[in-house]
C-alpha positions as CSV (number, residue, x, y, z in Angstrom):
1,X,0.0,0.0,0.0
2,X,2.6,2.5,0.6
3,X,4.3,3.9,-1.9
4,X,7.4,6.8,-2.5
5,X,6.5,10.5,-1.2
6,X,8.7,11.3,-4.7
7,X,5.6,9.0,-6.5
8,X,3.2,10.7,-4.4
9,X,4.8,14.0,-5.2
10,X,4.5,13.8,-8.5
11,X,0.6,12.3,-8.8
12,X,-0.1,16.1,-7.2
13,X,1.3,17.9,-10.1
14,X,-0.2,15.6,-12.4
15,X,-3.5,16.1,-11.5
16,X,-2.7,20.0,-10.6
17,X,-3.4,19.7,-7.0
18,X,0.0,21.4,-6.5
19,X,2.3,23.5,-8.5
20,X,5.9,23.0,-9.1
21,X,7.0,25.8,-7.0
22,X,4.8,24.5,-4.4
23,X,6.4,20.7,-4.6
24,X,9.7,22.6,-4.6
25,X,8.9,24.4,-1.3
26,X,7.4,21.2,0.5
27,X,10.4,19.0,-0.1
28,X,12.5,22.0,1.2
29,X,10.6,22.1,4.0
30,X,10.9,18.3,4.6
31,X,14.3,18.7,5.0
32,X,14.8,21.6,6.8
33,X,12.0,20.3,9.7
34,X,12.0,17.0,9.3
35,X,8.4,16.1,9.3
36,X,6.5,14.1,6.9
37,X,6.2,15.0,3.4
38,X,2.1,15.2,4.1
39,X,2.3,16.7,7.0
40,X,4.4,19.8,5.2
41,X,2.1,19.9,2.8
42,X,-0.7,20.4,5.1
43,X,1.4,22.7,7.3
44,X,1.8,25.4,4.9
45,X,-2.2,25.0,3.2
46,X,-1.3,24.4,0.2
47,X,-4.1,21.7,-1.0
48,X,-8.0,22.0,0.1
49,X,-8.1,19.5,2.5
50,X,-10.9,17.3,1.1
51,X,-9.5,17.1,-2.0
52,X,-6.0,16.2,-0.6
53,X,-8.2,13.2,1.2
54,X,-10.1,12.2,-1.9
55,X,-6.7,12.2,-3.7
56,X,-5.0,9.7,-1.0
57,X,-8.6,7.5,-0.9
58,X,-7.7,7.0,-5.3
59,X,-4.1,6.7,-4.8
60,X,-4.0,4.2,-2.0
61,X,-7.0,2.5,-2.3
62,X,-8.2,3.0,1.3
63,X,-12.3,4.5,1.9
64,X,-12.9,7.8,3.5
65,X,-14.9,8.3,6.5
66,X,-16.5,11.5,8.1
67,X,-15.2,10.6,11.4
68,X,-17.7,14.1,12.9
69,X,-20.5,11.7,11.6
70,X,-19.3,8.7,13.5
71,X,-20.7,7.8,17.3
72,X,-18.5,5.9,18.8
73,X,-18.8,3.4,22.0
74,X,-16.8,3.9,25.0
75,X,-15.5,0.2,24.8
76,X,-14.1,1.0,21.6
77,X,-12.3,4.1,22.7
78,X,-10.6,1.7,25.1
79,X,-9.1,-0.4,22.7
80,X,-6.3,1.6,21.9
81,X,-4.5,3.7,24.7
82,X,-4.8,7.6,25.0
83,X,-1.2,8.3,24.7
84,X,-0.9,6.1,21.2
85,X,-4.2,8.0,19.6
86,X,-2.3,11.1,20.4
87,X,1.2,10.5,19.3
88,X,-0.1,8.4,15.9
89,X,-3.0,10.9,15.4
90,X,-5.5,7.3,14.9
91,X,-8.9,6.8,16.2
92,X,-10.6,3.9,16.6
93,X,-13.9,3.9,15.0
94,X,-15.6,0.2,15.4
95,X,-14.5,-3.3,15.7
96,X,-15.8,-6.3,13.7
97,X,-14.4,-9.9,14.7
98,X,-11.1,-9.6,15.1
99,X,-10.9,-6.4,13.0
100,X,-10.2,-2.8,14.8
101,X,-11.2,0.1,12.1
102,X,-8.9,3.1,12.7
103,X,-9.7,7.2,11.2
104,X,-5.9,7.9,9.8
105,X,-5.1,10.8,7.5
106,X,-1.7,10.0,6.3
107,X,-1.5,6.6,4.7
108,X,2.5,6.8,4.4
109,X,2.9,5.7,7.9
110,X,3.0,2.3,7.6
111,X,4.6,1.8,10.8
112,X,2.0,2.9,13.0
113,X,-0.7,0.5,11.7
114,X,2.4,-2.2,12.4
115,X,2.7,-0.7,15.8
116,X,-1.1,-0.7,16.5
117,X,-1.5,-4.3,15.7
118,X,0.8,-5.3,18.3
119,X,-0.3,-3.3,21.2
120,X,-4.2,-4.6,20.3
121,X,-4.2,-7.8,19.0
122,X,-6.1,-6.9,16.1
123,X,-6.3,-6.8,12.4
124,X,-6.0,-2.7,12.2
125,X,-8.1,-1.9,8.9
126,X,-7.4,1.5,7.9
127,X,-9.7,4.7,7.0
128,X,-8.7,8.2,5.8
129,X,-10.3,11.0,6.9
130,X,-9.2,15.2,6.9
131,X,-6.6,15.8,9.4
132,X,-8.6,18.3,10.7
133,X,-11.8,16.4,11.5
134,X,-9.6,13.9,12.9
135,X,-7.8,16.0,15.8
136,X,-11.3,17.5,16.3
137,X,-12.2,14.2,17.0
138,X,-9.8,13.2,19.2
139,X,-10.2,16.7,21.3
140,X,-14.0,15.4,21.4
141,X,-13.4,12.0,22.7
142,X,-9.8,12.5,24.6
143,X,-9.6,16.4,25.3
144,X,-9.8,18.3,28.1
145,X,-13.6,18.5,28.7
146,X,-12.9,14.5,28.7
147,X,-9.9,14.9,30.7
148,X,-12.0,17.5,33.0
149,X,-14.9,15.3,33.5
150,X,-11.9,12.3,34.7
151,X,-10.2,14.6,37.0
152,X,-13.4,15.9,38.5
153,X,-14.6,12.5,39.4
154,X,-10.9,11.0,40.4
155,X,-10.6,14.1,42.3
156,X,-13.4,13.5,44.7
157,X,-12.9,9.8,45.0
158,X,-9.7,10.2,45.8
159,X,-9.7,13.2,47.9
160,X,-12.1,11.4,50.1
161,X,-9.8,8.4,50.6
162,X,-7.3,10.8,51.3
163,X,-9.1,12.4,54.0
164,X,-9.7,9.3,55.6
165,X,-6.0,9.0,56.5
166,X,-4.0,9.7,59.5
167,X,-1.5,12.2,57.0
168,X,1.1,13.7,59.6
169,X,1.7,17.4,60.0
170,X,3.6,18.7,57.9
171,X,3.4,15.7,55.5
172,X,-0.2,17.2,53.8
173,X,0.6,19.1,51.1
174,X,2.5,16.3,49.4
175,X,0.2,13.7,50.0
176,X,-2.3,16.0,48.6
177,X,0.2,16.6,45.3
178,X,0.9,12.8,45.1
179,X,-4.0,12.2,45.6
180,X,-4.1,14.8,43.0
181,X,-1.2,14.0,40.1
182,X,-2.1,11.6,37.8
183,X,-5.9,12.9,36.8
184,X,-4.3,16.6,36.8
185,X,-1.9,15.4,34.8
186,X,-4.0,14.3,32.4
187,X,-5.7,17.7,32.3
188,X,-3.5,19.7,31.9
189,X,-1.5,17.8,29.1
190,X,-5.0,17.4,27.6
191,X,-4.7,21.8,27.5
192,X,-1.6,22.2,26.2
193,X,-2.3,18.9,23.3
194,X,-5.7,21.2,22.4
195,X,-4.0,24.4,22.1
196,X,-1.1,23.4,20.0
197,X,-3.5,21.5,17.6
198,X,-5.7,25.1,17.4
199,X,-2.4,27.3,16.8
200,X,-3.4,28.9,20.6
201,X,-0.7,31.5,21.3
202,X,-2.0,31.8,24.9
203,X,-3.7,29.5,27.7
204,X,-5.5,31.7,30.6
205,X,-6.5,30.1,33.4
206,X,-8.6,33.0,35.3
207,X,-10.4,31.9,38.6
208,X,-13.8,33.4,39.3
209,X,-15.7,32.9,42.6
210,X,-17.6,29.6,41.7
211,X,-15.8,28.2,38.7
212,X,-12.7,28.4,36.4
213,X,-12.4,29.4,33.1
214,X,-10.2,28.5,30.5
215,X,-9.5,30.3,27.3
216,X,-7.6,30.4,24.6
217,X,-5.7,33.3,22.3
218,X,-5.7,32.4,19.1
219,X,-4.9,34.6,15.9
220,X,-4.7,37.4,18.5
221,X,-8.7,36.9,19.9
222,X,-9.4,35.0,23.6
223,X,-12.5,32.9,23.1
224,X,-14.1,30.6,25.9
225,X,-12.8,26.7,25.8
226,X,-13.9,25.3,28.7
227,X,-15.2,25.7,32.6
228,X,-14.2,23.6,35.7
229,X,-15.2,23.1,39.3
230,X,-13.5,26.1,41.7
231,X,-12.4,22.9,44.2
232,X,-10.2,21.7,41.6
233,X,-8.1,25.0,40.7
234,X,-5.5,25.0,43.4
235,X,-4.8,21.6,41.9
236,X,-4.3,22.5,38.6
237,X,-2.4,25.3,39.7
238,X,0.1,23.1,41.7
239,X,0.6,20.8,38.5
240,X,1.7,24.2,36.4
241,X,4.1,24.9,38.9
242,X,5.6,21.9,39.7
243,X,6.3,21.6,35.6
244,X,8.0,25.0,35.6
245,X,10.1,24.6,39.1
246,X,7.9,27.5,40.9
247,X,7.1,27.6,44.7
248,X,3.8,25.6,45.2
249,X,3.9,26.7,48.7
250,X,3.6,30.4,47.7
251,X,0.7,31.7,46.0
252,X,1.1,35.5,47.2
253,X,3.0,37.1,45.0
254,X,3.9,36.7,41.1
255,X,5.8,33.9,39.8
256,X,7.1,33.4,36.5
257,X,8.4,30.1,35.2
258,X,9.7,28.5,31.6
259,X,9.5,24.6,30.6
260,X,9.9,22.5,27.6
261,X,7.2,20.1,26.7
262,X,6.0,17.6,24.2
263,X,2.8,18.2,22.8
264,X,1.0,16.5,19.2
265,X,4.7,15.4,18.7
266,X,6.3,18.8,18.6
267,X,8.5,20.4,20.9
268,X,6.5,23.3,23.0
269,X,8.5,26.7,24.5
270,X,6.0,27.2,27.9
271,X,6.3,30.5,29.2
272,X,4.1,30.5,32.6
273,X,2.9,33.6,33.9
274,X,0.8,32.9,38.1
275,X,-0.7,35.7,39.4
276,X,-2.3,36.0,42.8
277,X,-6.3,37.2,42.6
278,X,-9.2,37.8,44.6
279,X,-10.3,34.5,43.8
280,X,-7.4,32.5,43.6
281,X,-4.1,32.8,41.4
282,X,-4.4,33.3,37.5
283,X,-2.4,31.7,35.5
284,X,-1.4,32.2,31.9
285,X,0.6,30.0,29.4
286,X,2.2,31.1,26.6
287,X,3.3,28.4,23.8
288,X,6.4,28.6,21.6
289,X,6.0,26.2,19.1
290,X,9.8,25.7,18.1
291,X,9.2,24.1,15.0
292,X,7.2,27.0,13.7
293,X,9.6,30.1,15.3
294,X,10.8,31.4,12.4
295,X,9.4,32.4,8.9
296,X,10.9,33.8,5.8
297,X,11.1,37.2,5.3
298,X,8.4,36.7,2.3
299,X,5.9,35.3,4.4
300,X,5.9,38.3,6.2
301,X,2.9,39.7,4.1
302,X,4.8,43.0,3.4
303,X,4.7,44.3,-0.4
304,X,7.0,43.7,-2.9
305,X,8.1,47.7,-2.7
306,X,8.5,47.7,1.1
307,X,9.9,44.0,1.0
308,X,13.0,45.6,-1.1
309,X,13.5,48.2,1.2
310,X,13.9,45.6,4.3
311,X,16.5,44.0,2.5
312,X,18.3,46.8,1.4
313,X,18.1,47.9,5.1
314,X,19.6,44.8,6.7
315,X,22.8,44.6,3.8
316,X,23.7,48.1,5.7
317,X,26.8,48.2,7.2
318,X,25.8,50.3,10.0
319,X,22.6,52.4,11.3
320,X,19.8,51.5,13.3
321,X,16.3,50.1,12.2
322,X,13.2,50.5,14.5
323,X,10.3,47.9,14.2
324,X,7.2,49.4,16.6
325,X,4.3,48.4,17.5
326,X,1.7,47.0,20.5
327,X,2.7,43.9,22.2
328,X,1.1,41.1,20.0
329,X,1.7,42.7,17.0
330,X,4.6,40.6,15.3
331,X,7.6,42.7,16.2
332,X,9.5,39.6,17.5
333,X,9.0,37.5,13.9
334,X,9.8,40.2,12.1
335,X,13.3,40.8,13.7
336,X,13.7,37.3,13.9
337,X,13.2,37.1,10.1
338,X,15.9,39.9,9.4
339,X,18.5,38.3,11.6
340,X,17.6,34.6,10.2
341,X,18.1,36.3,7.0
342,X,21.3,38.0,7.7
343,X,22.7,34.9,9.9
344,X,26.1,33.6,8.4
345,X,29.5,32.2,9.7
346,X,31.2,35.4,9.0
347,X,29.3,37.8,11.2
348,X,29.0,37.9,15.3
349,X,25.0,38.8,16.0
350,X,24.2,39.6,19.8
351,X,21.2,40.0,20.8
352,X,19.8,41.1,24.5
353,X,16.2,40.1,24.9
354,X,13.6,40.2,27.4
355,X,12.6,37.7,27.4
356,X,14.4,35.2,24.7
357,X,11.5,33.7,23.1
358,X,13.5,31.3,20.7
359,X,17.4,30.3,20.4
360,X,18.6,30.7,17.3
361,X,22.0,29.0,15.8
362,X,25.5,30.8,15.6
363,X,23.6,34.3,17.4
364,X,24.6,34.9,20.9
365,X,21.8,36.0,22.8
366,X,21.6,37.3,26.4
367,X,18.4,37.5,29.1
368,X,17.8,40.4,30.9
369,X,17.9,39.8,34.8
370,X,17.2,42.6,36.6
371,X,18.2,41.0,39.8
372,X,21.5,41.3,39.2
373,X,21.6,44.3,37.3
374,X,21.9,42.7,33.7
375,X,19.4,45.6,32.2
376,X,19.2,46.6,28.6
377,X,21.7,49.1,28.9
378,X,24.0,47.5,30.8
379,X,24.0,44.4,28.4
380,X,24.4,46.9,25.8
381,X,27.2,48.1,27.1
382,X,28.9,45.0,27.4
383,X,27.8,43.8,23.7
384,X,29.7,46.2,22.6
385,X,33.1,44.7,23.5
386,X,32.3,41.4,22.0
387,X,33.1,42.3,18.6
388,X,29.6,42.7,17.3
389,X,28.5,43.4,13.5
390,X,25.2,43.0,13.7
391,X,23.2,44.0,17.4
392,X,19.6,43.3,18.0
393,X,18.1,45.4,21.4
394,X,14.7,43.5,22.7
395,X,13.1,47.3,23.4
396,X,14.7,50.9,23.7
397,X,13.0,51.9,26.7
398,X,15.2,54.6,28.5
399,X,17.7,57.9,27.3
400,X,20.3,55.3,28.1
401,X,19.8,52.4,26.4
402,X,18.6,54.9,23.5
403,X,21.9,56.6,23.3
404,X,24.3,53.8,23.9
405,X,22.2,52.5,20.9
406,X,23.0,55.5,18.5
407,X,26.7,55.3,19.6
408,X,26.7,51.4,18.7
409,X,25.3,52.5,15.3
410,X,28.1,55.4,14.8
411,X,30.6,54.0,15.4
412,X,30.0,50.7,12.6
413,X,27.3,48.5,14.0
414,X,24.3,47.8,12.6
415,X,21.6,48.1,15.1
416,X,17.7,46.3,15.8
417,X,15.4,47.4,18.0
418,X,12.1,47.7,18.9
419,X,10.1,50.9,20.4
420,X,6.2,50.9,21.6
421,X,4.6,53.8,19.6
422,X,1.1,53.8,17.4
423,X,3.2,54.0,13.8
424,X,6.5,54.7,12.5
425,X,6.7,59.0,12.4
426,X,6.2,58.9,16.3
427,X,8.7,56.4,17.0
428,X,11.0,59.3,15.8
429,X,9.5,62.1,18.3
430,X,9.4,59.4,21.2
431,X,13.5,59.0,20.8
432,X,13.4,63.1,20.8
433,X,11.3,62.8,23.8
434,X,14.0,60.8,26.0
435,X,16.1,63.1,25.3
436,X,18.0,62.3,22.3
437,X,19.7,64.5,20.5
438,X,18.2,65.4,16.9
439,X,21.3,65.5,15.0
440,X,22.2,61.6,16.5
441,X,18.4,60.8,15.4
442,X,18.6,62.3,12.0
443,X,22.0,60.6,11.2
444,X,21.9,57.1,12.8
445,X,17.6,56.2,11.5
446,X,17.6,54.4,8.9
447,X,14.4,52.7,8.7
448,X,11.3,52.7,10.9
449,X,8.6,49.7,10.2
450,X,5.4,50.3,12.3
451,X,3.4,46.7,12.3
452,X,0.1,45.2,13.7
453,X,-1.6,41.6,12.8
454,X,-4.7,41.1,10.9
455,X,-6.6,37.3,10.7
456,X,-6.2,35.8,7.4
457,X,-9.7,35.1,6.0
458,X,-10.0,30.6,5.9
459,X,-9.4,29.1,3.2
460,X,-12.0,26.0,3.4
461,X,-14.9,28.3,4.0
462,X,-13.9,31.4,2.0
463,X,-16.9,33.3,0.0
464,X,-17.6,35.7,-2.1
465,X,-20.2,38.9,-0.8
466,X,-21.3,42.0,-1.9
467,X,-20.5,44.3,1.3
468,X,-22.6,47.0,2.2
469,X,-22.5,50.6,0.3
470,X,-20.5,52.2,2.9
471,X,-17.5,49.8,3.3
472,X,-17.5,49.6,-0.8
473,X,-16.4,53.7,-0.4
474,X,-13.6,52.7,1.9
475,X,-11.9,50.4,-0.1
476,X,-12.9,52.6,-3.8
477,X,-9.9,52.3,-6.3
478,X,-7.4,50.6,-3.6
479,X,-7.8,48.1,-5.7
480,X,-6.1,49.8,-8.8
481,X,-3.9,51.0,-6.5
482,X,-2.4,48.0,-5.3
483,X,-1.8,47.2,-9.4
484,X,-5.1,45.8,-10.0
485,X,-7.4,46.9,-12.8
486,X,-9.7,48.4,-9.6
487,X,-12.3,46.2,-8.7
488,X,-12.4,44.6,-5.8
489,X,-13.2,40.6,-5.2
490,X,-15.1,41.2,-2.1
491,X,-15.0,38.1,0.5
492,X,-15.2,36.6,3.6
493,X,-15.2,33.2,6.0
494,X,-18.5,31.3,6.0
495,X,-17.2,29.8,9.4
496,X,-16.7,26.4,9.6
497,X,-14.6,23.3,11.7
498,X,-11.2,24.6,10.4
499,X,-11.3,27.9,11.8
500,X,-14.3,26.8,14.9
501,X,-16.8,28.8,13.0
502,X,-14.6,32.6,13.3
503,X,-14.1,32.8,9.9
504,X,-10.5,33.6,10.0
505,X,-7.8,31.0,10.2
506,X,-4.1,32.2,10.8
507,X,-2.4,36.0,10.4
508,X,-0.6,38.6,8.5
509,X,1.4,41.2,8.7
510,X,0.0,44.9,7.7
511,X,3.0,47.4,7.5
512,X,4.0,51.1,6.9
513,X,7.5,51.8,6.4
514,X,9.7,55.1,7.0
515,X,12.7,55.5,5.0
516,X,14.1,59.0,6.2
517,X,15.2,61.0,3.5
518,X,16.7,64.8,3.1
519,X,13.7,66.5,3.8
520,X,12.4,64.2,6.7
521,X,16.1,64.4,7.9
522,X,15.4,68.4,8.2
523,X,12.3,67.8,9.9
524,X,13.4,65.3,12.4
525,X,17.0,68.5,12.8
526,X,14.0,70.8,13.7
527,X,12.0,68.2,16.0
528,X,9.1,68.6,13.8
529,X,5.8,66.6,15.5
530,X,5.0,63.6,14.4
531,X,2.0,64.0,12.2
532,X,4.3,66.3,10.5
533,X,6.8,63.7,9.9
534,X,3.9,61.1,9.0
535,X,2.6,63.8,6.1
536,X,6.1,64.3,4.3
537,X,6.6,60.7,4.4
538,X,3.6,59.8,2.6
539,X,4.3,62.8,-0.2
540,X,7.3,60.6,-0.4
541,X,5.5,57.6,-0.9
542,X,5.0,55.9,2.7
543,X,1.8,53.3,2.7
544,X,0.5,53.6,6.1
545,X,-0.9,51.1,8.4
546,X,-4.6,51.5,6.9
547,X,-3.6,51.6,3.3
548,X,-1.4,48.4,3.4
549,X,-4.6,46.8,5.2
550,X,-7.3,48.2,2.5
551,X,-4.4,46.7,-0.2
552,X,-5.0,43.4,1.6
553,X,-9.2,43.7,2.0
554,X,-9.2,44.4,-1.7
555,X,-7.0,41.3,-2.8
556,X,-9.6,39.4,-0.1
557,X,-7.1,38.6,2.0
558,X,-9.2,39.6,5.2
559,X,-11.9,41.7,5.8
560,X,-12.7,45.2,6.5
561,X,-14.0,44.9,10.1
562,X,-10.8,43.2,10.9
563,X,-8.7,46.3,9.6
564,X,-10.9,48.1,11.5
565,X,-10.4,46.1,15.0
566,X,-6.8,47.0,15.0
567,X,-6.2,50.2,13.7
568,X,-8.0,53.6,13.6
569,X,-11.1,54.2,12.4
570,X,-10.8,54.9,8.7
């Protein structure tokens, strides 16, 4: 049944499921992540999902099944182990003699049907169904409202055995760890599983006075996952902690904490945030997924005009380039794309970060610790007699830090930083406002990017509309504009499983970019105010925020409310 991924490969072209360029960009990234050659392709949405099925159903001669359609009996569910339906992706579906069926979606993986087969004692007949569908499925069956209902019911019964014992003084705590770990366990794995399969950016954990809620972040919006029993919180809580290496006794004051976990198969970054409330201590979780930490600078979303002047920016030998924006808005990819870009053997990249979100090869990169005085500026400092070419600064929050910056970029370094400021004109009046001297702004600036995120509109349920009157004047002649012939293709997401009915399935960047020249040079000498700075550099031919996101409504890349949720009103 199995046959070559190179075969395989080339049935998609043949049938124009998938272009040549897109093969070529699979099979690179193949070997640059080393997943599956299906799983890449599905990764980067490259093929409808459905039809991707259909095609594997022809190719390998194996029936597709709806597996949202199936019921499925609890003594079935048993049949094959929790932690195997998770790290195979499988579900068993129904069993007939001494035949187990199994929902798969990638019918290369011979060796998990193999592997199956051994740990049942069945005959493991196979059935393909979406990859989506599938996790869904599993979450339905095996997540965390399964895993809630388990610990709730555990909890109690164990509790109450636990209560029943003469525990000594002193000794309570940990027997109450060791009553609660293994359903807890299960929960909270069963979180972090969920919320790497939805692309969730954050977990919050926020206690209210009868219940706890759990939500998710995901393309930048929280939604409601999940509610559990208030008697159960301190438990979960102590489970988060002990995974990070934070004081379970203390629950107080703040703690923060980092761990490394394995979620879905991939490896997970946790940054854990507790904070102490009114009603009990909130917790959020922040996921790194480190297989997905950097992008190209191309899938950036910026235009092909404003892509240039990025990478004319970072072959600079010296200067300083500003990326600003809210937190949440991308700044962090985006530097992390330039310095992936510009990362070779031949040049010495520091970084001082706070926090480091990812490691990245051959760059030297330094945490800020307050506690012992490592601050930006200090680190800074320091940097500086390593030998740098190339410097990235997390955030220029001080005069200090700001003009040690400046000097670094005088005297031959090329310098990255970010600033927090609403677009790119007032990040130069914020460096005036510490207390920078113009002449050292005016000749070190080279580039200013301001940034936020928009959601992608979803690809499985995208559809065409006719908007109302109002939004149709928004967006007139963008269209020809961004070098169309001025219409406008109007659309938006129908909702459906993909995208758990929002519409919107993943993000992109909008962008404005300030390139000072001459004249914005002699405004920045005479500490001209922003808005002046903003109007000269659109005469010059700066796209701001808005425009770059109406450019991206018109080509139906997202929608108009969603320009509208995250910049000004237009």
């Amino acid at each position: 049944m199995k046959k070559p991924a190179a075969s395989l490969a080339d049935s998609l072209v043949f049938d124009g499921l998938v272009t040549p360029e897109q093969l070529a960009r699979v099979q690179s990234e193949t070997k640059r992540t080393g997943e599956s050659f299906t799983g890449a392709l599905r990764r980067l949405g490259l093929i409808d999902e459905k039809r991707f099925t259909s095609f594997l159903s022809r190719k390998f001669d194996i029936p597709e099944v709806e597996v949202t359609h199936q019921v499925i009996k609890p003594e079935i569910l048993k049949l094959v182990p929790e932690p195997l339906v998770r790290k195979f992706q499988v579900l068993p579906l129904r069993k007939i003699g001494k035949r187990l069926v199994i929902a798969v979606s990638d019918p290369l993986n011979l060796s998990v049907l193999d592997h199956l087969r051994l740990r049942t004692g069945f005959d493991v007949e196979p059935m393909l169904a979406t990859d989506s569908e599938l996790r869904n499925a599993i979450e339905q069956y095996y997540g965390i409202k399964s895993a809630m209902r388990d610990v709730v019911e555990t909890l109690r019964e164990e509790t109450q055995v636990a209560q029943r014992k003469q525990v000594p003084k002193g000794e309570a705590d940990r027997e109450e760890i060791r009553v609660e770990e293994a359903p807890i366990i299960k929960l909270v794995q069963s979180m972090i599983e969920q919320a790497e399969h939805e692309r969730v950016s954050d977990i919050h954990i926020a206690p209210e006075k009868d219940k706890v809620i759990v939500r998710y972040r995901v393309d930048g919006v929280l939604r409601e996952v999940d509610q559990y029993p208030k008697d159960s919180h301190s438990a979960v809580v102590s489970r988060i902690k002990v995974m990070t290496n934070l004081d379970i006794s203390e629950s107080r004051i703040p703690q923060d904490g980092r761990v490394q976990v394995e979620a879905g198969g991939q490896q997970i970054d946790l940054r854990v945030s507790v904070m102490p409330t009114i009603h009990g201590e909130n917790v959020v979780l922040r996921l790194l997924n480190l297989k997905n930490a950097f992008v190209s600078l191309e899938a950036l979303g910026m235009s092909k005009n404003d892509l240039s002047k990025l990478r004319l920016m970072i072959t600079k030998p010296y200067g300083i380039a500003l990326i600003t924006g809210p937190t949440g808005s991308g700044k962090t990819t985006t530097l992390y794309a330039a310095l992936s870009q510009m990362n070779s053997p031949d040049k010495n990249i520091v970084t001082i970060e706070d926090p480091v979100e990812y490691q990245l090869p051959l760059i030297r990169q330094i945490q800020v610790n307050r506690k012992v005085n490592l601050t930006f500026a200090n680190g800074l400092r320091s940097i500086l007699r390593q030998d740098p070419d190339v410097i990235m600064v997390g955030e220029i929050r001080d005069k200090e830090t700001a003009e040690i910056a400046i000097q670094a970029a005088l005297t031959g370094h090329l310098v990255f930083s970010t600033l927090h400021t609403n677009n790119a004109a007032s990040s130069v009046t914020r460096l005036l406002d510490m207390g920078v001297e113009p002449f050292l702004v005016s000749s070190t600036v080279m580039g200013v990017i301001a940034q936020r995120l928009v959601r992608r509109i979803c690809e499985q349920c995208r559809e065409s509309f006719k908007p109302d009157r109002d939004v149709i004047e928004k967006v007139q002649g963008v269209g020809q504009e961004a070098g169309g012939d001025g219409t406008v293709a109007w659309y938006r997401g129908r909702g459906c499983l993909s995208c758990k009915k929002s519409g919107y399935r993943g993000r992109i960047g909008i962008f404005e970019f300030l390139v000072p020249d001459d004249e914005l040079r002699s405004l920045i000498l005479k500490k001209a105010s922003s808005s002046q700075i903003e109007e000269q550099a659109v005469r010059d031919g700066m796209k701001t925020l808005r425009r770059d996101g109406l450019e991206k409504v018109a080509s139906g890349i997202t929608t108009i409310e969603e320009l509208l949720r995250v910049t000004q009103e237009i």
